[in-house]
C-alpha positions in Angstrom: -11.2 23.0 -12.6 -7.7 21.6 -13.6 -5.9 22.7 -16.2 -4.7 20.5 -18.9 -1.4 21.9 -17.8 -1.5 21.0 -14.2 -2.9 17.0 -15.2 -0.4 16.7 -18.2 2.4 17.7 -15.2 0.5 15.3 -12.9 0.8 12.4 -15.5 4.2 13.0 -16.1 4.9 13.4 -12.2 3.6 10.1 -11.4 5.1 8.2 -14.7 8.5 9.1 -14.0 8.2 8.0 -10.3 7.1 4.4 -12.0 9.9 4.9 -14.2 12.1 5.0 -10.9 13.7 1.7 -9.9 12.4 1.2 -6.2 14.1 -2.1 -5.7 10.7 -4.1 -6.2 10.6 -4.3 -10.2 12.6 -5.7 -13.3 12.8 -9.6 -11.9 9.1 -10.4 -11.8 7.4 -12.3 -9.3 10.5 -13.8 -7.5 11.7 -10.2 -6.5 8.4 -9.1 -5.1 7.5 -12.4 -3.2 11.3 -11.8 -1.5 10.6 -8.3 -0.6 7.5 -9.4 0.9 8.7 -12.2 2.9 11.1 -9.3 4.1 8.6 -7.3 4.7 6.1 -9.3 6.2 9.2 -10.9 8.8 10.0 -6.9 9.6 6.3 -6.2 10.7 6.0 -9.4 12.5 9.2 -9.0 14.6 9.1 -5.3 14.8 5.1 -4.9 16.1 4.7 -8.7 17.5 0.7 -7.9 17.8 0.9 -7.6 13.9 1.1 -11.6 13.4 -2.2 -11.8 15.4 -4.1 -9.2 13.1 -2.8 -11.4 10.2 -4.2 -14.6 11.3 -7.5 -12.7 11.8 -7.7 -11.3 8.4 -8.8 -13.3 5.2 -6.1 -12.2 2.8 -3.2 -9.1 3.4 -1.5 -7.3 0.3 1.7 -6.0 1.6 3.6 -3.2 -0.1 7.1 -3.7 0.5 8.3 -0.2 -1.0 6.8 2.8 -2.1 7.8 5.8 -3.6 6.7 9.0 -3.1 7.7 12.7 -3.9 6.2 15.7 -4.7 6.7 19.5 -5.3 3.3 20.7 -6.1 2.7 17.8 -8.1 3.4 14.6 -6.4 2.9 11.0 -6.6 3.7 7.4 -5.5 4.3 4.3 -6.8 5.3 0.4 -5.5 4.5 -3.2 -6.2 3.4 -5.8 -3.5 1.4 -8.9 -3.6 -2.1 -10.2 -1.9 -1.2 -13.3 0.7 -3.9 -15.7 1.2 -3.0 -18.3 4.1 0.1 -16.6 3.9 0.7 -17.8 -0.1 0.8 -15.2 -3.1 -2.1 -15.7 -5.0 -2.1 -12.1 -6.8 0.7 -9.4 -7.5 -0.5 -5.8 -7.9 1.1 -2.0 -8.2 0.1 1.1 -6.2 0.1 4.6 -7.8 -1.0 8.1 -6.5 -1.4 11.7 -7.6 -1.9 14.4 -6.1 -1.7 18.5 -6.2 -1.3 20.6 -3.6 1.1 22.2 -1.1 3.9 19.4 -0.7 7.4 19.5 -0.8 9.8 16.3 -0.3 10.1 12.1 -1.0 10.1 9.6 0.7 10.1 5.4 1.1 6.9 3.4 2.9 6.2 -0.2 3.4 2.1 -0.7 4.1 0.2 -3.9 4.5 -3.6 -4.1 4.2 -5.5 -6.5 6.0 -8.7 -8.0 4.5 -11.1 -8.6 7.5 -14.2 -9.5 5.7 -14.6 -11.5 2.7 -17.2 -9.0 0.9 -13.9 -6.4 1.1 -11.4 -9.3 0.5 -13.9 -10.4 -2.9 -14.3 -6.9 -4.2 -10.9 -6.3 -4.1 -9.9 -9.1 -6.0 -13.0 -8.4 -8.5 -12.3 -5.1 -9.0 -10.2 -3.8 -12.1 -8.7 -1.2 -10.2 -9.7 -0.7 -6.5 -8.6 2.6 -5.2 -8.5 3.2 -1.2 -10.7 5.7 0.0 -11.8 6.9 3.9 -13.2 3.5 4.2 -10.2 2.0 5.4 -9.4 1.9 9.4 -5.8 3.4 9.8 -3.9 2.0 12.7 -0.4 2.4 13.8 2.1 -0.7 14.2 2.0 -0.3 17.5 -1.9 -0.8 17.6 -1.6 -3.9 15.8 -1.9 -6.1 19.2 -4.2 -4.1 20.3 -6.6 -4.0 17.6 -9.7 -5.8 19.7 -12.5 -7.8 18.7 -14.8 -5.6 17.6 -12.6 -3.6 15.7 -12.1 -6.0 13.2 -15.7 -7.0 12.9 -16.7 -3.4 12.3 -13.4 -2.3 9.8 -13.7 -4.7 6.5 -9.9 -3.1 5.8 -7.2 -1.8 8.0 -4.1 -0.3 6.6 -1.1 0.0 8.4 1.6 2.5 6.6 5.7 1.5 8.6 9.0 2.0 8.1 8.7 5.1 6.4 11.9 7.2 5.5 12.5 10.6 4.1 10.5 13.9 4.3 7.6 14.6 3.4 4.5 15.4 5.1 2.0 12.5 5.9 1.7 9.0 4.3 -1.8 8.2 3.8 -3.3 5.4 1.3 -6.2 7.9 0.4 -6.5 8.2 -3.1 -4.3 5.4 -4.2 -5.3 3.1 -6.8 -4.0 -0.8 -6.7 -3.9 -2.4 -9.9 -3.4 -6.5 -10.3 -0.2 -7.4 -12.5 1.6 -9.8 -14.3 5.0 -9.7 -13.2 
């Protein structure tokens, strides 16, 4: 069981990691479509197989920066938008908590690519969608080669790039996307 100690430090954790300016808030929607152009043009010239897994998929929310540290406590936090036929049509935010053995901080850009539209729907429905094991991890690298059947089977597949920093791992597991007004 947690300890009110242990979530009030967890709160806190992940609050002051929102409070941190990662480049993406303060100048509302403008800002975050400009970090995901850049982010988008990035993953598209740096893993050319990328562009092909985005005209396959129904909708993709890039993440153009997150956050993350932790020392015990941990957490993460960014702001992106959902691209349908390549135009905004939602903004959201990304936060995570978690306890455990960690030490360090660093930056992440991820993209998530909608392949059905049952995922792409009940993302968009939901008031708070949190990833869970469901989702199909694959490297940039793997974004060309990402067949056929793959992206019939996987309604989502994440791809986490351009990390910098330490920290061990960068997973989407556990992270909760929220839809904003920016």
């Amino acid at each position: 069981m947690i300890s009110r100690r242990t979530l009030i430090g967890s709160a806190g954790a992940t609050l002051a990691l929102a409070a941190c300016g990662n480049g993406v808030g303060g100048n509302g929607a403008a800002m975050i479509d400009a970090r995901v152009d850049e982010t988008r043009n990035y993953l598209f010239n740096r893993y050319p197989g990328t562009r092909d897994l985005a005209a396959k998929s129904l909708g993709v929310l890039y993440m153009p920066l997150v956050t993350e540290a932790g020392f015990g406590i941990g957490g993460a936090f960014g702001r992106g938008a959902l691209r349908i036929n390549d135009a905004t049509v939602d903004y959201y935010s990304a936060a995570k908590a978690s306890i455990g053995l960690q030490i360090g901080a660093q930056q992440y850009a991820h993209a998530l690519f909608f392949m059905t539209q049952e995922a792409l729907t009940q993302f968009r429905g939901a008031a708070g969608w949190a990833a869970s094991a469901d989702l199909k991890y694959a490297t940039p690298d793997q974004g060309g080669s990402i067949g056929k059947e793959t992206t019939e089977i996987d309604p989502v597949i994440a791809l986490v790039f351009g990390q910098s920093g330490l920290i061990a791992g960068a997973t989407l597991s556990g992270t909760k996307y929220t839809r904003i007004i920016p």
